[in-house]
C-alpha positions as CSV (number, residue, x, y, z in Angstrom):
1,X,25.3,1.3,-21.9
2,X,25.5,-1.4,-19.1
3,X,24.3,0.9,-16.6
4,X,21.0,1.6,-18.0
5,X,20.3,-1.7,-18.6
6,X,21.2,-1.9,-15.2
7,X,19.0,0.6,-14.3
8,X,16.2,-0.5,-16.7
9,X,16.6,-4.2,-14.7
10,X,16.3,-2.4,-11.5
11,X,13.0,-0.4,-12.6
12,X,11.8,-4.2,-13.4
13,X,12.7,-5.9,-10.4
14,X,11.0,-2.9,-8.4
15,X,7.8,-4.3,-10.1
16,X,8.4,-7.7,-9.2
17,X,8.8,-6.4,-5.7
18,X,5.8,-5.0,-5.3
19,X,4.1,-7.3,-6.5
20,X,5.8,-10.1,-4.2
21,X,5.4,-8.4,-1.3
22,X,1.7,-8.2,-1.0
23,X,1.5,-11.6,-2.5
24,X,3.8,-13.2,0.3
25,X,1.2,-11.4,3.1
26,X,-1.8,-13.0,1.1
27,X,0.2,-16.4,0.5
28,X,0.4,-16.8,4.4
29,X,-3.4,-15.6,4.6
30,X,-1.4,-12.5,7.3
31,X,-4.1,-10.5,4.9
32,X,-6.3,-8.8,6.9
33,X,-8.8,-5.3,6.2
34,X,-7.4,-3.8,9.1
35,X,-3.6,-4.6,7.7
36,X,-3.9,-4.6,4.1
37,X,-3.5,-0.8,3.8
38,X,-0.4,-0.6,5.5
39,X,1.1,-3.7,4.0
40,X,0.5,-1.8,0.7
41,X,2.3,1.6,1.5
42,X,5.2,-0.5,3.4
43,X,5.6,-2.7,-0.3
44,X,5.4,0.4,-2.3
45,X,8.3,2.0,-0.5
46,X,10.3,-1.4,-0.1
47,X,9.9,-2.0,-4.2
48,X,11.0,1.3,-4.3
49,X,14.2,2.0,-2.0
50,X,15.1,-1.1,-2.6
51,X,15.9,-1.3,-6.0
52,X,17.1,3.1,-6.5
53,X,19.6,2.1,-3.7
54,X,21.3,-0.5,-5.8
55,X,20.6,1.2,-8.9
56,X,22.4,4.2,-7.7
57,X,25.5,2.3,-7.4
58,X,26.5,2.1,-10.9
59,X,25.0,5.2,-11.4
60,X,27.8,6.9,-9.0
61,X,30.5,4.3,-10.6
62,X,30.2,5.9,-13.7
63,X,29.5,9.4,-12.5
64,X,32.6,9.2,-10.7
């Protein structure tokens, strides 16, 4: 039971990731046509890696 929540938190704080990357860039006006494309695509796979990679370690805890 406490490793889905685990996992649920991690799905959540992959959200707020996302969302906080981009947001720092445009918070420090480094926002920029040219740039905002990439900034995207680099946050999406951040919020994403992040978050599985320490998801995946109570995942193998109790797998093992």
């Amino acid at each position: 039971a406490y490793v889905i929540v685990y996992v649920i938190s991690m799905a959540v704080l992959a959200f707020h990731l996302y969302h906080g990357f981009g947001s720092a860039f445009q918070t420090l006006g480094l926002n920029h046509v040219k740039y905002n494309r990439l900034i995207r695509v680099v946050g999406v796979a951040f919020s994403i890696v992040v978050p599985a990679l320490f998801a995946l370690i109570p995942i193998m805890m109790y797998l093992d």
